[in-house]
N, C-alpha and C positions, 0 to 999 in steps of 0.2 A: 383439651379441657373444655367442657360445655359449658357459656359464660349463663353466668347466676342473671334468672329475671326476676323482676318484679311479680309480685302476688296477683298486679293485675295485667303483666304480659302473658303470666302464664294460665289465666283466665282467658285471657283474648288467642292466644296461638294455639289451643288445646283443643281439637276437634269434641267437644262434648256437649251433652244435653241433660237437662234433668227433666225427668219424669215424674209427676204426681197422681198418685191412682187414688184415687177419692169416693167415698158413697155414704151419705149422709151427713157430713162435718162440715157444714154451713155456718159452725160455729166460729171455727178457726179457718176453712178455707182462705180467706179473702186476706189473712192476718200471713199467712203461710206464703200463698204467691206471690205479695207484698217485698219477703222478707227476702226471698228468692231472687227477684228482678232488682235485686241493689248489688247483686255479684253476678249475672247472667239474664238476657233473654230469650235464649234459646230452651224455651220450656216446654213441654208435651205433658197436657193434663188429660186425665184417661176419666171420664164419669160415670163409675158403674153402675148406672142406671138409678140414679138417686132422687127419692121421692118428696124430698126437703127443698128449699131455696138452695140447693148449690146450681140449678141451670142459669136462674136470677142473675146471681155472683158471678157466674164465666162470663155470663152479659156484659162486665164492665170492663173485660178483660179479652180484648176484640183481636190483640195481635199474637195471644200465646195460640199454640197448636192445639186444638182441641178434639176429644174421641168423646163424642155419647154414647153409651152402649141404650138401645130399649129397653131392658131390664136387667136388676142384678145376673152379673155372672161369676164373678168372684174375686179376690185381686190378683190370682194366679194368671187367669185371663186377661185382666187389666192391664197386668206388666207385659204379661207375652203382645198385646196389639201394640203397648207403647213400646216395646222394642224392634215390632214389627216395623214400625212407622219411621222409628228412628233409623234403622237399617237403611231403611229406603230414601231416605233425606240424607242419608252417608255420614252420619255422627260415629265416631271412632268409639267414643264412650258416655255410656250412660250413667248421674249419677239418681240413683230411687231417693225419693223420701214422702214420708207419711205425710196425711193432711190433718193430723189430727193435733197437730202442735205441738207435738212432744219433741221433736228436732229442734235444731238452730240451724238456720241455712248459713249464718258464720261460718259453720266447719266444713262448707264446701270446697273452700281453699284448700282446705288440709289433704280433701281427698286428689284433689289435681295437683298439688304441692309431690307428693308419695309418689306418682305414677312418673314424675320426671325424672326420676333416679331408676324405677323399677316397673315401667312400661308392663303393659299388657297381663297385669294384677286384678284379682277378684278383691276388692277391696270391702269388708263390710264394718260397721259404727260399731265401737267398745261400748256399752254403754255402763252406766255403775249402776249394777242392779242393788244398790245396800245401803241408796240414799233415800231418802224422806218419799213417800207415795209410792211407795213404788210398789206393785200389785204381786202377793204373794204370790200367786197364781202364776207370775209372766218370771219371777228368778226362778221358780221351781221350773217349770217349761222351758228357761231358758240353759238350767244346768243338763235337764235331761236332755235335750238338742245335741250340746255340746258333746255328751259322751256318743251318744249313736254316731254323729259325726267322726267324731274320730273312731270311733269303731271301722266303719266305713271306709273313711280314707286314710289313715294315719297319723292327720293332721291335725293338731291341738288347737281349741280356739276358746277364745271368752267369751267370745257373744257370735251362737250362730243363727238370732231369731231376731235380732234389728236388722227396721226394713231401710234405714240408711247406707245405700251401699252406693259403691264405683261398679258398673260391669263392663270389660274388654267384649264390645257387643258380638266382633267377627269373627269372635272363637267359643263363645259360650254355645252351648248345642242349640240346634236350629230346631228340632221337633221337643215339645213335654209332653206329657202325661196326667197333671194335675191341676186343675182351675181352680182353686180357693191357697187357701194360707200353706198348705201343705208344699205348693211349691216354689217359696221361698228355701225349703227344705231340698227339695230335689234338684234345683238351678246350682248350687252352691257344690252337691255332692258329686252332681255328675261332671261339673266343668273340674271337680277335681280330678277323675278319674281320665278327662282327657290332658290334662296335664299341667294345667293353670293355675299358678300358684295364687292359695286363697289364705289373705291374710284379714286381722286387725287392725283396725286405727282407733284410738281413743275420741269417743265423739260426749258433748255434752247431751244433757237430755233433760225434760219438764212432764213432768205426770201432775195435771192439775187436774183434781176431780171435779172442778167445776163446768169444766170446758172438754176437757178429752171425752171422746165417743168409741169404745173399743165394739166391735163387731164381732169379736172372739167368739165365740161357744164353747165353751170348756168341753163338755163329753163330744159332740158330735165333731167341733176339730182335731180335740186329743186323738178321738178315735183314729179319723182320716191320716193325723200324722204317724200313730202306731203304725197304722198297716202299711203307709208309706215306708216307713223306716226298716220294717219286715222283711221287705220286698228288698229294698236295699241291701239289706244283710245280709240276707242269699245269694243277690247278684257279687257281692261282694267276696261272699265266702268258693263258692263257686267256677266265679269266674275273672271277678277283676284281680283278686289277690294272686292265683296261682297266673291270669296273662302276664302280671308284672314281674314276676318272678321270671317267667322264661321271657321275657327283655332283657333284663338284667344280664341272664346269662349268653346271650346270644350277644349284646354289648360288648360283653368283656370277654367272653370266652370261658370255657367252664372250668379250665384249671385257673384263670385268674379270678373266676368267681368263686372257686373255691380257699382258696388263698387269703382274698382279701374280703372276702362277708361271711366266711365262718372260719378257718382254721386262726386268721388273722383280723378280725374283727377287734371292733374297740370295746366287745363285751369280756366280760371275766368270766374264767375257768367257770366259777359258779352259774354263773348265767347260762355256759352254753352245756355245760353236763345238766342243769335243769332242762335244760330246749329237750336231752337226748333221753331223762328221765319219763318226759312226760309224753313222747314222739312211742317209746316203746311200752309207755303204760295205756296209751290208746289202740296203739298195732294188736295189745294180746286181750283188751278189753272184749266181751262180748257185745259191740257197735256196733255189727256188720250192717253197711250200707251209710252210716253215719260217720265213718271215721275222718274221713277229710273235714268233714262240716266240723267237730268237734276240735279235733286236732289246731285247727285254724283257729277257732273261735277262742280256746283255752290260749294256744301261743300269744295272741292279741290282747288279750284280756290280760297276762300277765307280764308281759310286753319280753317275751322269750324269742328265740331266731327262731323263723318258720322254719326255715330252709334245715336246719339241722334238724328240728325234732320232726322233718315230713319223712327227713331219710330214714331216721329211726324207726321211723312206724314200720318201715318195711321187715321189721321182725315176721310179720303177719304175711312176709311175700308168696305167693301160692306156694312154691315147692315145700314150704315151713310150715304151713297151715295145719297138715297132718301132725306135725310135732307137736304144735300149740295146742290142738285140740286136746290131746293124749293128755301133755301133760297138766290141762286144764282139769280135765277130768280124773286126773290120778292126786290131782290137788286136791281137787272137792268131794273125792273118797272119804280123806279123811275126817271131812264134816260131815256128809249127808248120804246115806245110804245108796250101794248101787242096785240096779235093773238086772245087772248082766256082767257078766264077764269083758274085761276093757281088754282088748288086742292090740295093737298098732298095725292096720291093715289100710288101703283104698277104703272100705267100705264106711269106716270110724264116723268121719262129717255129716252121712248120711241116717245111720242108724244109732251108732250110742248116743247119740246128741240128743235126738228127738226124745229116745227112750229113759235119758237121763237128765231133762234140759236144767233144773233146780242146779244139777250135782255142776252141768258144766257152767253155768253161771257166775257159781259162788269160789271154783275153783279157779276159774278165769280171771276174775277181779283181785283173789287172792295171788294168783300165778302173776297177775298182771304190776301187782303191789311191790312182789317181792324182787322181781325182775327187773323194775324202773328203779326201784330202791340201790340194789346190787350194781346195774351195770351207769347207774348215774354216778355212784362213788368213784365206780371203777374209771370213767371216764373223767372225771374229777383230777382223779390220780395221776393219770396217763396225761394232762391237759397240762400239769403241773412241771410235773417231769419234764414234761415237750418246751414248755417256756424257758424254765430253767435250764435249761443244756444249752437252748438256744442264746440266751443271755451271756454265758460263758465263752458261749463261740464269739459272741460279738465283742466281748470284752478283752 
């Protein structure tokens, strides 16, 4: 059993630093560092080239680590040199906070308190976005974050846009891609992706309009964060979701993967004839080239088993293709007039299609409708049965 320390042993034996990225907050600067060096001196202040008294202010403050950058470069870059720096001074963890006095350096403790039970944690600040000042602008951005986030990873959170965080520095990825706000965004999503569990801590927080200095840009960083998150969701849809997927199975083996994350999962019947409804109503969709992307995108969206409804889609599996077509287009005969005589031939995919593409469209979505409708009950049916025998056996 690991004997319980003290708030301030575990401040003193914890390999960590805090970093302050600052560019223009010579309001609160001085008031921030202050508050910081009553729970720690191991600080690393980052100056993003700030054209105000904040060089004045570091002046009186001779013994923290200091980075000037010559001019703005963003806080994305700001974090990445101060975690550069920290790497290389050998601090195990880094915790960020704002210059701009919206933090409490009080709840420093908390975040080095969290990591002695649950070591090598992406920890980032709860904040309450629904108290007094708080900028409409930053709970809207803040809700929107959160769902891309979890879009992205899986992972649910409440606050993924406070810059009060803990970072495990020796496993967070060593290259980015973004110098401004956007990559507090991408540090968070990618170390998810390498494996790092990225949680919540409840942190206090001051939005004083008198003194707070936000740098934000509403269009031109919304923008940069849109595209950012884009980008993401294709890596996501693409590539990280379906790598993880064959981990899994290569872990466990593909009969005990199959066993225990879809025949015997802790979803219900409903849940996973929904995964198979909507896995075979994209297979007969007319999405050709889209279908993984969509398939993913609906499963996650409606938090359905990927893995079941990717099998389904395989309605659409080449040898079947020919079928689907046909009977896509014998479907939407009977709405919308044909070109030509419908054969079931080789040739079908290449010619009736083109010559009838309205007919096979609307027959498609309709075949596709009735298809996920029927054989989602059907599997409904058979999932029910299959428990209940099961239940009887074991009783």
């Amino acid at each position: 059993m690991k004997p319980i320390l003290s708030q301030e042993e575990q401040l003193t034996q914890t390999n960590f630093c805090v970093i302050v990225p600052t560019y223009n907050n010579d309001k609160t600067l001085a008031k921030v560092l202050n508050s910081i060096l009553t729970y720690t001196k191991e600080i690393i202040v980052v100056n993003d080239g700030s054209t105000d008294k904040t060089g004045k202010i570091l002046e009186d403050f001779p013994e923290l680590i200091q980075i000037h950058h010559p001019e703005n470069q963003g806080k994305g870059i700001a974090l990445q040199n101060g975690f550069n720096k920290a790497i290389a001074l050998n601090y195990e963890y880094a915790v960020t906070i704002d210059s701009d006095g919206q933090h409490f350096a009080s709840d420093i403790p908390s975040f080095i308190d969290f990591i002695q039970n649950e070591p090598n944690t992406l920890l980032i600040g709860s904040r309450n976005m629904s108290q007094e000042n708080v900028p409409k602008k930053s709970s809207f951005g803040n809700k929107f974050s959160n769902f891309w986030f979890w879009f992205e990873t899986g992972i649910r959170l409440e606050d993924t846009q406070s810059g009060f965080r803990l970072y495990p520095l020796k496993l967070i990825p060593e290259r980015y891609y973004t110098p401004k706000f956007e990559f507090e965004i991408e540090v968070i999503v990618r170390s998810a992706w390498k494996g790092i569990p990225v949680k919540n801590i409840p942190v206090k927080i001051l939005y004083d309009p008198q003194e707070r200095v936000s740098h934000f840009r509403p269009f031109k960083d919304f923008t940069r964060i849109s595209i950012l998150n884009t980008v993401l969701v294709f890596i996501a849809l693409v590539y990280i979701k379906p790598r993880d997927l064959v981990r899994n199975i290569k872990k466990k083996g593909l009969k005990k993967f199959l066993l225990e994350d879809i025949l015997e999962s802790d979803e219900s019947n409903y849940k996973k004839s929904a995964a198979i409804a909507l896995g075979v109503f994209i297979g007969i969709s007319p999405f050709w080239g889209f279908q993984t992307v969509l398939l993913l995108f609906f499963a996650t969206l409606f938090k359905l088993n990927k893995v079941i409804a990717f099998l389904a889609s395989n309605v659409s599996f080449p040898p079947f293709i020919p079928l689907v077509i046909y009977g896509s287009l014998k479907m939407g005969s009977l709405f919308v007039s044909s070109n030509s005589s419908l054969t079931l031939n080789d040739s079908l995919a290449l010619t009736d299609v083109s010559k009838n593409i309205t007919q096979y469209v609307v027959g498609s979505l309709l075949l596709a409708s009735v298809s996920a409708l029927l054989l989602g009950l059907l599997s409904y049916l058979l999932l029910t049965a299959f428990n209940s025998n099961k239940n009887k056996t074991n009783n």
